[in-house]
C-alpha positions as CSV (number, residue, x, y, z in Angstrom):
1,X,112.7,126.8,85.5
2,X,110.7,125.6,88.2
3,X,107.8,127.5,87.1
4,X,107.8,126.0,83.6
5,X,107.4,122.7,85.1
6,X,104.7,123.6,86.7
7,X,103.2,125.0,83.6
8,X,104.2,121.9,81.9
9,X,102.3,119.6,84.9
10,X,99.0,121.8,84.7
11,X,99.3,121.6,81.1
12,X,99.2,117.5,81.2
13,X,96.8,117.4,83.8
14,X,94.7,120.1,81.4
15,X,95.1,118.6,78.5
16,X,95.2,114.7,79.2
17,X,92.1,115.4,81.3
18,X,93.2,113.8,84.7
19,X,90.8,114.7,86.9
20,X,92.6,112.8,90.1
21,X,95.8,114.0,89.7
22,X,97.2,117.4,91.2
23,X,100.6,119.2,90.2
24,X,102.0,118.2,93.0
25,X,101.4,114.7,92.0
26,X,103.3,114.7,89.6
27,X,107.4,114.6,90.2
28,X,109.0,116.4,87.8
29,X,111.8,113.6,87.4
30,X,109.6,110.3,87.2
31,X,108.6,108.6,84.0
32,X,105.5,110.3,82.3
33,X,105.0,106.6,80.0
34,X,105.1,102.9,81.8
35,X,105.6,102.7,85.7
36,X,105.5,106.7,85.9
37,X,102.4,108.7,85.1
38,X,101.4,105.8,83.0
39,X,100.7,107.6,80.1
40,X,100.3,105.8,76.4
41,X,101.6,106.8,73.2
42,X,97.8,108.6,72.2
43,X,98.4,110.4,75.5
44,X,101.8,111.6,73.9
45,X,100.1,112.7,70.8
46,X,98.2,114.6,72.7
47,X,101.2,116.1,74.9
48,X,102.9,116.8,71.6
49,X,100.5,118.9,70.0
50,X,99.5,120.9,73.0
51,X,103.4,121.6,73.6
52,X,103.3,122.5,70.0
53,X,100.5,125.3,70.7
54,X,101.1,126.5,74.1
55,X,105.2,126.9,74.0
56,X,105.8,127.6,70.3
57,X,107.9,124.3,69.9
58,X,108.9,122.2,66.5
59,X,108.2,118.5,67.3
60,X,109.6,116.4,64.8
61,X,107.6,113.5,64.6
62,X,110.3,111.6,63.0
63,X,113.3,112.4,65.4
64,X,114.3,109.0,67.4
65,X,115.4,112.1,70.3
66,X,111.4,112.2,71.3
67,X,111.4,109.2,73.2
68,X,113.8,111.1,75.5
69,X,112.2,114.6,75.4
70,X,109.1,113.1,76.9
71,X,110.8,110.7,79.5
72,X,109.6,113.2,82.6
73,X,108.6,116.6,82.8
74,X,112.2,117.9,83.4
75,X,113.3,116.6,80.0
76,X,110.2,118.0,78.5
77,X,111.1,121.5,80.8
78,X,114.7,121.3,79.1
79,X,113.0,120.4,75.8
80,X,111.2,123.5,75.5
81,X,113.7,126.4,76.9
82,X,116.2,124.7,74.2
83,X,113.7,125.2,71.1
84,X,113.0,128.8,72.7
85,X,116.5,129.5,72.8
């Protein structure tokens, strides 16, 4: 499981474009919206759809459980091993 965090981490950096940040800046537990990562609801767009392609997942755009599949990477880690289940 560890490993798909990592590949979740590379992923945001990858995708989101943030040249500054490392893998290993990113704790798997903190926020990835507000005080964490500071990311913005385009940023999660983004997240969203590359999730989408690169891990085979549903998103439901709709589903008031989102806000708490993309709290951190864990939940997004746990997120993605349940739709692949």
């Amino acid at each position: 499981m560890a490993d798909m965090a990592e590949d979740i981490k590379q992923m945001i950096i990858e995708e989101l474009e943030l040249e500054d940040i490392t893998v290993a800046d990113i704790d798997t537990n903190a926020p990835l919206f507000g005080e964490g990562l500071g990311l913005d609801s385009i940023d999660a767009l983004e997240l969203g759809l590359a999730l989408q392609k690169r891990f085979g997942v549903k998103i439901d755009a709709n589903s008031e459980q989102n806000k708490e599949h993309f709290r951190s990477v864990a939940s997004l880690r746990d997120f993605v091993i349940a739709q692949q289940s």
